[in-house]
PDB file of N, CA, C and O in Angstrom:
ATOM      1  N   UNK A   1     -30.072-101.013 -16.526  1.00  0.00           N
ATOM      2  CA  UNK A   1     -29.185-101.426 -15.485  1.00  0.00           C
ATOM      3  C   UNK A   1     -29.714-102.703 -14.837  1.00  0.00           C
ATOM      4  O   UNK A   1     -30.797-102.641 -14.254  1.00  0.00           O
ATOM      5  N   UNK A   2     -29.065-103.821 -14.886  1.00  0.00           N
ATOM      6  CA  UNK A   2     -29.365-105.201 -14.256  1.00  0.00           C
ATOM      7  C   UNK A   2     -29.695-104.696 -13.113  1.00  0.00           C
ATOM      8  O   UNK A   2     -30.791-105.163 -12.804  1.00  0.00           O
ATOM      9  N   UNK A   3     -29.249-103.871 -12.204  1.00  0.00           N
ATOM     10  CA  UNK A   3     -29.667-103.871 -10.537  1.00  0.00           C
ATOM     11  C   UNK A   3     -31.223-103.159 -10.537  1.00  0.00           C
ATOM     12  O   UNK A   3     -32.087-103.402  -9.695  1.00  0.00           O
ATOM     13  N   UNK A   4     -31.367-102.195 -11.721  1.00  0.00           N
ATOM     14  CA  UNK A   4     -33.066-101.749 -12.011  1.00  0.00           C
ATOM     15  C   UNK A   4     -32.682-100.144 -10.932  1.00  0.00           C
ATOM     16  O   UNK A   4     -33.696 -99.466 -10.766  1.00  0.00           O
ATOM     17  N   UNK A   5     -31.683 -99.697 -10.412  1.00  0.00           N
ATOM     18  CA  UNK A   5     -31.077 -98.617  -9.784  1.00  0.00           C
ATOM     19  C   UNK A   5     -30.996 -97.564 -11.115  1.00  0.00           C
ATOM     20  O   UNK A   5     -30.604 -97.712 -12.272  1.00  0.00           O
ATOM     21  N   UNK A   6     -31.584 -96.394 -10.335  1.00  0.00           N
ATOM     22  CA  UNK A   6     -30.941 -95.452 -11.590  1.00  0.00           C
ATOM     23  C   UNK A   6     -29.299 -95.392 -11.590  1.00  0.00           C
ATOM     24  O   UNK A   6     -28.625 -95.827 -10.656  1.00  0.00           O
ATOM     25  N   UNK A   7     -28.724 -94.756 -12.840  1.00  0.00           N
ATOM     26  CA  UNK A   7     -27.296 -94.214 -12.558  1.00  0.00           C
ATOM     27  C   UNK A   7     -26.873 -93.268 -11.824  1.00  0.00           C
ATOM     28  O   UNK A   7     -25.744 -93.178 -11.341  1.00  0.00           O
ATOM     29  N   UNK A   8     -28.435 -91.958 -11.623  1.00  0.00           N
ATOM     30  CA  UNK A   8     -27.818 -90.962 -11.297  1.00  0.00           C
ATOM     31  C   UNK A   8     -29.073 -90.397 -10.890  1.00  0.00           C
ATOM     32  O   UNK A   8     -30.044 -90.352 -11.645  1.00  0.00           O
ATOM     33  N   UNK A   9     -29.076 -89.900  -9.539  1.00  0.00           N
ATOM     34  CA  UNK A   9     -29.845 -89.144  -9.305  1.00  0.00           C
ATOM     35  C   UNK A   9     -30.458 -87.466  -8.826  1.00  0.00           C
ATOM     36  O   UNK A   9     -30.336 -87.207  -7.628  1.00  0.00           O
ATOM     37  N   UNK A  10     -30.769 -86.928  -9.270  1.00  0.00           N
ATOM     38  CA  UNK A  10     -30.267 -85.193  -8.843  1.00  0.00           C
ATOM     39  C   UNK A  10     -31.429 -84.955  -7.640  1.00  0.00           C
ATOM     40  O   UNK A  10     -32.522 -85.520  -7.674  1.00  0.00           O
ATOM     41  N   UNK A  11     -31.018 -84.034  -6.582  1.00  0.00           N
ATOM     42  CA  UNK A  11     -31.526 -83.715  -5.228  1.00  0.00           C
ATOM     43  C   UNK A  11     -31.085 -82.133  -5.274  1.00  0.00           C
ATOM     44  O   UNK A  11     -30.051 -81.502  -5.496  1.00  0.00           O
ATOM     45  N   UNK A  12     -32.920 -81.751  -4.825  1.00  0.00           N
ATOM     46  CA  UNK A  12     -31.908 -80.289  -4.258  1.00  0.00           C
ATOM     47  C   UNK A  12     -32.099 -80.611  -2.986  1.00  0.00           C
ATOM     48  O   UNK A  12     -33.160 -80.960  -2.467  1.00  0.00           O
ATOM     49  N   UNK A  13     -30.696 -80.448  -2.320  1.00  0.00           N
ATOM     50  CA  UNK A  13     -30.057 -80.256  -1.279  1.00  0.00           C
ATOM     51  C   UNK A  13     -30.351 -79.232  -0.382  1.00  0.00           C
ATOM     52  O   UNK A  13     -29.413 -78.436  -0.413  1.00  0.00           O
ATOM     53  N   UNK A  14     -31.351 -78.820   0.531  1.00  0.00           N
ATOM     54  CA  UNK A  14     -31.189 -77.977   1.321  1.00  0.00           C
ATOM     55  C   UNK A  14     -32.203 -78.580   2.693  1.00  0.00           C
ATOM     56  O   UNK A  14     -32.490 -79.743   2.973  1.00  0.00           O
ATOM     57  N   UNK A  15     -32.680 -76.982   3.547  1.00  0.00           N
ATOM     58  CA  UNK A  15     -32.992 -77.934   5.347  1.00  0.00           C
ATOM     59  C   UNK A  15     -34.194 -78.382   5.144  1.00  0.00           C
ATOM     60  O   UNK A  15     -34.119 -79.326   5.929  1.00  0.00           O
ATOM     61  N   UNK A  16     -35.323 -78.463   4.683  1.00  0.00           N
ATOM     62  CA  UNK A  16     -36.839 -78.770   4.560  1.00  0.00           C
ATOM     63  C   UNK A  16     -36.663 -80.065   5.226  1.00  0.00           C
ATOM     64  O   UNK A  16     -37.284 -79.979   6.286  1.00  0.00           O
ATOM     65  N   UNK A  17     -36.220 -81.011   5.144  1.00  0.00           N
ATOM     66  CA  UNK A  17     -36.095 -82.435   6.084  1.00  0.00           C
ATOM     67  C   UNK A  17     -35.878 -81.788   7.506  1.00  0.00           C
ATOM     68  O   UNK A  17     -36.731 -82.108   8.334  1.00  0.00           O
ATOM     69  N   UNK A  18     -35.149 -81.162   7.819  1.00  0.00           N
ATOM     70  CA  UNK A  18     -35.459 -80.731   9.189  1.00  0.00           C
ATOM     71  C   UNK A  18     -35.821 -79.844   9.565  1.00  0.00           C
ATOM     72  O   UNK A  18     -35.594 -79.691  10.765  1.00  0.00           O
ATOM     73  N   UNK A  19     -36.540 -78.775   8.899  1.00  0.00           N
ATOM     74  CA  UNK A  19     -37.685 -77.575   9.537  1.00  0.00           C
ATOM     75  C   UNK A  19     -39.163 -78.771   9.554  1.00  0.00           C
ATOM     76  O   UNK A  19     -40.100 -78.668  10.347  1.00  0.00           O
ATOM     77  N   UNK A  20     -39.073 -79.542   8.785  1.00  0.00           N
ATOM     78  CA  UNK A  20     -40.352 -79.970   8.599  1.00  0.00           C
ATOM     79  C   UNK A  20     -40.547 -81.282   9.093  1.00  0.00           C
ATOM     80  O   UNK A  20     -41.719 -81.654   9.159  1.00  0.00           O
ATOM     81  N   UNK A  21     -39.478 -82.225   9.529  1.00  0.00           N
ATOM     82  CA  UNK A  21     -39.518 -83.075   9.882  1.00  0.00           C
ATOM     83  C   UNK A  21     -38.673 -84.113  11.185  1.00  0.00           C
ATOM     84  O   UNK A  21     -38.876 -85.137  11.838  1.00  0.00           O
ATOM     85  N   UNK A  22     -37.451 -82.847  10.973  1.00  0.00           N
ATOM     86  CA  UNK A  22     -36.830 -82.842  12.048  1.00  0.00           C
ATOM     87  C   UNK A  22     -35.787 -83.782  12.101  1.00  0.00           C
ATOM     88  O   UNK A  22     -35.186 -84.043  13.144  1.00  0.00           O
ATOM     89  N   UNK A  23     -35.594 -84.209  11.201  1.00  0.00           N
ATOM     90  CA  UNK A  23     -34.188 -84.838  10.182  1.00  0.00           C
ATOM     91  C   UNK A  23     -33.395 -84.430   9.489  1.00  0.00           C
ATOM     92  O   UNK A  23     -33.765 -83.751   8.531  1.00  0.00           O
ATOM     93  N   UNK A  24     -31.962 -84.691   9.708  1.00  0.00           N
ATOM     94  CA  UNK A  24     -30.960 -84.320   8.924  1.00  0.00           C
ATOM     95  C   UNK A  24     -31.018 -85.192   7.878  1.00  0.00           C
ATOM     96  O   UNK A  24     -31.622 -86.261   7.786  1.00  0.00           O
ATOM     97  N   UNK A  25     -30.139 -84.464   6.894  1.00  0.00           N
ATOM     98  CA  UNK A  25     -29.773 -84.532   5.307  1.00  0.00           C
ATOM     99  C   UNK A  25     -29.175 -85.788   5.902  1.00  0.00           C
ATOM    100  O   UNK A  25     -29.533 -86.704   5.161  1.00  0.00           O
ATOM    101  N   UNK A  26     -28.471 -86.244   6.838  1.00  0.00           N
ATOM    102  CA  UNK A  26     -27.575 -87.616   6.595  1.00  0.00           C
ATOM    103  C   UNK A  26     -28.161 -89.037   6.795  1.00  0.00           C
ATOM    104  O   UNK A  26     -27.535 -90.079   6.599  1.00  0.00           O
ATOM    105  N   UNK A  27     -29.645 -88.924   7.275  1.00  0.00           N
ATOM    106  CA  UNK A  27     -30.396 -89.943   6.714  1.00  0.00           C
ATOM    107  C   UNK A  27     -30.011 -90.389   5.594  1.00  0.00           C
ATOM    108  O   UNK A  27     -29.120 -91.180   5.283  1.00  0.00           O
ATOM    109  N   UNK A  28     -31.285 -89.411   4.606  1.00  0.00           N
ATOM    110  CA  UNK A  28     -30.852 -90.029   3.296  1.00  0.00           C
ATOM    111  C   UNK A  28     -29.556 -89.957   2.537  1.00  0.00           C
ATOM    112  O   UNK A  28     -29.513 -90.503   1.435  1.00  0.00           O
ATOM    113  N   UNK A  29     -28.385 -89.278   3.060  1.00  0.00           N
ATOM    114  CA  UNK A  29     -27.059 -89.685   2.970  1.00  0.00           C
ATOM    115  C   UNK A  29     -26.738 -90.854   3.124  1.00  0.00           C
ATOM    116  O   UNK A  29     -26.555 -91.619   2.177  1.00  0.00           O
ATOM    117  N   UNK A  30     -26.603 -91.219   4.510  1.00  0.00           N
ATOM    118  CA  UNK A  30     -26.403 -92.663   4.562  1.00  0.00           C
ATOM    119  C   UNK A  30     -27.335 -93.900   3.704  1.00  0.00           C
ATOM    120  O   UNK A  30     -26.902 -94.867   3.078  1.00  0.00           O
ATOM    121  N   UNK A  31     -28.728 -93.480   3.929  1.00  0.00           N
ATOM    122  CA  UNK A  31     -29.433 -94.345   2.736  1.00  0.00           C
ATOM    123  C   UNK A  31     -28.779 -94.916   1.335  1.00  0.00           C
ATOM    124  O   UNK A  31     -28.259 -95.953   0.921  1.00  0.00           O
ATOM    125  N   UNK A  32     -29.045 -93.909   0.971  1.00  0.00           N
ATOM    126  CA  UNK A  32     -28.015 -93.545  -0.185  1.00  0.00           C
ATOM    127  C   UNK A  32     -26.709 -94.371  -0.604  1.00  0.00           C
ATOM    128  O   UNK A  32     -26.476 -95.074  -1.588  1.00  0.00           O
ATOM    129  N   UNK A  33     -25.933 -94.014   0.529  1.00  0.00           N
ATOM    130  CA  UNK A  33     -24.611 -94.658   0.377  1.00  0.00           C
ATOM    131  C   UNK A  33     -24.507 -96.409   0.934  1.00  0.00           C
ATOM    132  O   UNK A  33     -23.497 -97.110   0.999  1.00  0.00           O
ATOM    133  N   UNK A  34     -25.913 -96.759   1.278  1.00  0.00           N
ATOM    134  CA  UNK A  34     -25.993 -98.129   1.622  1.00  0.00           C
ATOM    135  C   UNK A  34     -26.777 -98.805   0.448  1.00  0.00           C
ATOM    136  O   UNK A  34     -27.259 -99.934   0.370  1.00  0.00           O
ATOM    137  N   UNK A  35     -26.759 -97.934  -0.295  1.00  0.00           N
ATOM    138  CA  UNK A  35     -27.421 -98.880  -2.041  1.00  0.00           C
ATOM    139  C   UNK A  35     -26.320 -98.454  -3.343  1.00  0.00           C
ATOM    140  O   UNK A  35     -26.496 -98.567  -4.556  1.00  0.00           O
ATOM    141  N   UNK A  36     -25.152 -97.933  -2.596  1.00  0.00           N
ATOM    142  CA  UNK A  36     -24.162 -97.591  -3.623  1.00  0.00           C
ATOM    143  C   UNK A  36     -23.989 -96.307  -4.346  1.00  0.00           C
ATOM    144  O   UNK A  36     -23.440 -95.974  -5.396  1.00  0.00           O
ATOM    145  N   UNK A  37     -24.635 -95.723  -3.437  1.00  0.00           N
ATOM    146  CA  UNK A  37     -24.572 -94.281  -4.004  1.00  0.00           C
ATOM    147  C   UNK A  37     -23.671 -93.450  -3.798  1.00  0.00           C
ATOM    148  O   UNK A  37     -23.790 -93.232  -2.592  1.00  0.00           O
ATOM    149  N   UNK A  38     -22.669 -92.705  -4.243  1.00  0.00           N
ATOM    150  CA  UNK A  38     -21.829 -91.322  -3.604  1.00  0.00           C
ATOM    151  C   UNK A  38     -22.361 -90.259  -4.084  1.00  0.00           C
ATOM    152  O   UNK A  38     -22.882 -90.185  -5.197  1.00  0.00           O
ATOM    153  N   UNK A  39     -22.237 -89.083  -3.025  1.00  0.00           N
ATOM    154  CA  UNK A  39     -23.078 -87.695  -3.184  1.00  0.00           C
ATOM    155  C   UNK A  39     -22.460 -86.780  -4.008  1.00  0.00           C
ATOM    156  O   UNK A  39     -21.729 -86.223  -3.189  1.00  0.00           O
ATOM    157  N   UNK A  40     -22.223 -86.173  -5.199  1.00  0.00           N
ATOM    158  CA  UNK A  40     -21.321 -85.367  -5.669  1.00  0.00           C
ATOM    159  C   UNK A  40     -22.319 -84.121  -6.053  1.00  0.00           C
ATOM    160  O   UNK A  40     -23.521 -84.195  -6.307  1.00  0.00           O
ATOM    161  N   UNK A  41     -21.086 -82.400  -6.010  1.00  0.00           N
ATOM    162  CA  UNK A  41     -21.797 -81.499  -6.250  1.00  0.00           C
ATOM    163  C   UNK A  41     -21.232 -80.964  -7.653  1.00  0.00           C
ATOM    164  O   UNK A  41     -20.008 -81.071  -7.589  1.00  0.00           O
ATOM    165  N   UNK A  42     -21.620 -80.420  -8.920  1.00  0.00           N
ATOM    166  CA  UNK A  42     -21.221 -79.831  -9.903  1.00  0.00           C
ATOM    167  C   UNK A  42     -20.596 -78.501  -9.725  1.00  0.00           C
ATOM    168  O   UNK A  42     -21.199 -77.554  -9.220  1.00  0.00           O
ATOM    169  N   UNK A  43     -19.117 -78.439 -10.242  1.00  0.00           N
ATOM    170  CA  UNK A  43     -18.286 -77.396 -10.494  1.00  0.00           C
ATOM    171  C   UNK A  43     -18.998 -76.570 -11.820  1.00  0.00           C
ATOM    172  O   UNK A  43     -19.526 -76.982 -12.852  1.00  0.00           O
ATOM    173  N   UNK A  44     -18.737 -75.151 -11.253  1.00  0.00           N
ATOM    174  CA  UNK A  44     -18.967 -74.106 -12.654  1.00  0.00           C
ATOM    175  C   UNK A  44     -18.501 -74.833 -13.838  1.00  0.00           C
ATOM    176  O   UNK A  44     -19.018 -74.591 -14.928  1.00  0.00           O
ATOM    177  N   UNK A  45     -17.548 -75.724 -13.715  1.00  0.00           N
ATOM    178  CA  UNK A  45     -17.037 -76.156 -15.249  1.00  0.00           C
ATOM    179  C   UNK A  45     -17.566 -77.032 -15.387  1.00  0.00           C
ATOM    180  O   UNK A  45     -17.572 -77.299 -16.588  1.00  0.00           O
ATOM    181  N   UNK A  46     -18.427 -78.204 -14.448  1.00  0.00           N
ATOM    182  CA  UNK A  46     -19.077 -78.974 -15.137  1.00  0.00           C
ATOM    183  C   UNK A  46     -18.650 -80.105 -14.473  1.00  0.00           C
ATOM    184  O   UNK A  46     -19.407 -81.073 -14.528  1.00  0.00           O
ATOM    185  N   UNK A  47     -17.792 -80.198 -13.962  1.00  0.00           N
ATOM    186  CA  UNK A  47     -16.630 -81.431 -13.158  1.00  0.00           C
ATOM    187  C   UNK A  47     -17.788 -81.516 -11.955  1.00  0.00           C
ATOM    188  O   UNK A  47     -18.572 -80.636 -11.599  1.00  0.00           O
ATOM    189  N   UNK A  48     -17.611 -83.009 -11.403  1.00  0.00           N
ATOM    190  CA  UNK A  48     -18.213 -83.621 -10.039  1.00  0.00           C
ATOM    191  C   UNK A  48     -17.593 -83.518  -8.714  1.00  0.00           C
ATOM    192  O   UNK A  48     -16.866 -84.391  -8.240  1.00  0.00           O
ATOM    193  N   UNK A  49     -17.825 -82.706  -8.284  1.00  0.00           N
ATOM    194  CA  UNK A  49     -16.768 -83.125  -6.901  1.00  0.00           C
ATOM    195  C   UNK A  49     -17.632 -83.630  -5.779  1.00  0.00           C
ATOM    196  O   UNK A  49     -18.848 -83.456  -5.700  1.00  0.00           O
ATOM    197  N   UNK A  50     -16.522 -84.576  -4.519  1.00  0.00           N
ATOM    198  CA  UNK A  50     -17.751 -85.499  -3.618  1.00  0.00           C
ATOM    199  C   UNK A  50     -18.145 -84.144  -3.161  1.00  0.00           C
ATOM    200  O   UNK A  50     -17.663 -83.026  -3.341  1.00  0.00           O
ATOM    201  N   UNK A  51     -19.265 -84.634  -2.456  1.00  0.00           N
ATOM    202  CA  UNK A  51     -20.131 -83.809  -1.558  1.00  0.00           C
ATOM    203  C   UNK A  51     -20.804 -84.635  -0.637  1.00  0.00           C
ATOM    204  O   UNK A  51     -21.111 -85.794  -0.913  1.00  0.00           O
ATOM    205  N   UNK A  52     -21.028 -84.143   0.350  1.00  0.00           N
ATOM    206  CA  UNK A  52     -21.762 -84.895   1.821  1.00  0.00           C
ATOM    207  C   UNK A  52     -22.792 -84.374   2.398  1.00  0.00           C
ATOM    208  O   UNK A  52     -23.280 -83.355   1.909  1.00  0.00           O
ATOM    209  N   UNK A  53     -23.321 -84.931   3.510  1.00  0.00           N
ATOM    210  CA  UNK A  53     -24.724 -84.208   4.052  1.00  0.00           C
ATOM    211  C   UNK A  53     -24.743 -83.310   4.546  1.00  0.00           C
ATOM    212  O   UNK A  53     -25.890 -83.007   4.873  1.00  0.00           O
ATOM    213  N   UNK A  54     -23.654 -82.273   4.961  1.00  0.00           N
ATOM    214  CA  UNK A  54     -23.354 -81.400   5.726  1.00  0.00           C
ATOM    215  C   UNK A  54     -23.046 -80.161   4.294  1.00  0.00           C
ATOM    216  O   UNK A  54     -22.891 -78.961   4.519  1.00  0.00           O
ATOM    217  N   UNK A  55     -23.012 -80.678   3.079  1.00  0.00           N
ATOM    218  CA  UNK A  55     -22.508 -79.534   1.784  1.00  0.00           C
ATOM    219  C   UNK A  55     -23.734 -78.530   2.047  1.00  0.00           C
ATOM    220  O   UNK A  55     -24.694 -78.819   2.762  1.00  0.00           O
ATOM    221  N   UNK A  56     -23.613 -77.626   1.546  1.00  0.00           N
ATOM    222  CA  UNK A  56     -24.623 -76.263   1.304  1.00  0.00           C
ATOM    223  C   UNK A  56     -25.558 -76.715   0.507  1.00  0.00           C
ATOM    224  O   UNK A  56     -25.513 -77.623  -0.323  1.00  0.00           O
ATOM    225  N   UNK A  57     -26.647 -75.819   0.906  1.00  0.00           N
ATOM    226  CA  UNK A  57     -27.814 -76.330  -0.122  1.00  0.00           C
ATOM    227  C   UNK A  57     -27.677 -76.025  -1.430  1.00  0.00           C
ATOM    228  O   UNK A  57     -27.027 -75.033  -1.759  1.00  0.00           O
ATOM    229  N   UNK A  58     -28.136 -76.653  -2.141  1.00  0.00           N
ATOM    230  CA  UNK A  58     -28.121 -76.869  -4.079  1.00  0.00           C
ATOM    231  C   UNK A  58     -28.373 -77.893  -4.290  1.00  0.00           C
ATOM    232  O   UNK A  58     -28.717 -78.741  -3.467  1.00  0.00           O
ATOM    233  N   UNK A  59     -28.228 -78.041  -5.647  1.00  0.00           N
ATOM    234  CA  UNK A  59     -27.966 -79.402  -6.502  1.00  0.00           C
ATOM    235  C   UNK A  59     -26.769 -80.186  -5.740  1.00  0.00           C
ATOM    236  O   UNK A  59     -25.744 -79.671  -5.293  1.00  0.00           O
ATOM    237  N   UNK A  60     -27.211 -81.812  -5.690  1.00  0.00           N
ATOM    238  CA  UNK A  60     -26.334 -82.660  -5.328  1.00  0.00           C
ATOM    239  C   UNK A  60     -26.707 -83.890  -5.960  1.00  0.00           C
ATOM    240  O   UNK A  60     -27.743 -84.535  -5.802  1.00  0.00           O
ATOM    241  N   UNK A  61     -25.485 -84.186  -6.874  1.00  0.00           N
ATOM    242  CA  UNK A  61     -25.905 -85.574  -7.744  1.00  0.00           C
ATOM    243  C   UNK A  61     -25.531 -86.905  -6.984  1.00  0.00           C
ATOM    244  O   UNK A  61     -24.462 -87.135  -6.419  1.00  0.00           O
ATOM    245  N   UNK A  62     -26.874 -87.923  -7.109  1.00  0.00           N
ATOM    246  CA  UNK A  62     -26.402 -89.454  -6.362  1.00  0.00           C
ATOM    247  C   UNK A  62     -25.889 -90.213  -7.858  1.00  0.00           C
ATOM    248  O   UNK A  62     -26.454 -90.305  -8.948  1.00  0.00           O
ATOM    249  N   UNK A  63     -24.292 -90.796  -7.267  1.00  0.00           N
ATOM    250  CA  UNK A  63     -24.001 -91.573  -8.779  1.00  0.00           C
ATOM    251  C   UNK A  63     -24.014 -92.610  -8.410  1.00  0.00           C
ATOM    252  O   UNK A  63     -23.189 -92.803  -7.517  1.00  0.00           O
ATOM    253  N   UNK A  64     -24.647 -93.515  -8.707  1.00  0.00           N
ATOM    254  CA  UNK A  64     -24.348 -94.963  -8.554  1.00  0.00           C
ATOM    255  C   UNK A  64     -23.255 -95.600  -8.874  1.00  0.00           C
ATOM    256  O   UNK A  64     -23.082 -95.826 -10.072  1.00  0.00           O
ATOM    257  N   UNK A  65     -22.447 -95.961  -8.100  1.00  0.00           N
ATOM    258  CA  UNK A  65     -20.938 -96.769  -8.094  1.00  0.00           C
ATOM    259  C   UNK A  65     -20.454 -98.014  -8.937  1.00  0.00           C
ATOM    260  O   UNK A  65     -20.705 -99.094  -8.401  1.00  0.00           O
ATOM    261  N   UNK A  66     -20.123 -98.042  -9.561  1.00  0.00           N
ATOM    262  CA  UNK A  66     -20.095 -99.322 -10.426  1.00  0.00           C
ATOM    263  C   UNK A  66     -19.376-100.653  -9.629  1.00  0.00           C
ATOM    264  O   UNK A  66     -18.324-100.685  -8.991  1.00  0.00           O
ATOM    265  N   UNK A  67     -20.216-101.577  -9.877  1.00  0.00           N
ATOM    266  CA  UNK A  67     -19.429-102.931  -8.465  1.00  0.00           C
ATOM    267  C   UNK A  67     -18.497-103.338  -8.827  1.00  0.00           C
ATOM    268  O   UNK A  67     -17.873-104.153  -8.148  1.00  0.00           O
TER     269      UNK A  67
END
């Protein structure tokens, strides 16, 4: 990738940023979405749907947006 950004990045999603540090998930949400990232969570079938900082904890994929 010319930008040197991954395509895709996987996060598990849950509170440890704020039992432990006292930060919400929408830090690195917004981070995230200020280098082109959108947050998506995987359907049982396999499909992406968005997801945000407030989704339940799990897996949450960062996709990098194409410019």
């Amino acid at each position: 990738m010319a930008s040197g950004r991954l395509p895709i990045i996987q996060l598990e999603w849950n509170d440890m940023s704020e039992r432990i540090f006292g930060e919400s998930r929408q830090v690195l949400a917004d981070m995230l979405r200020r280098y082109g990232y959108r947050l998506y969570r995987a359907t049982d079938e396999g499909d992406l749907t968005p997801a945000g900082a407030d989704s339940a904890p799990g897996e949450i994929f960062a996709v990098l947006q194409r410019e």
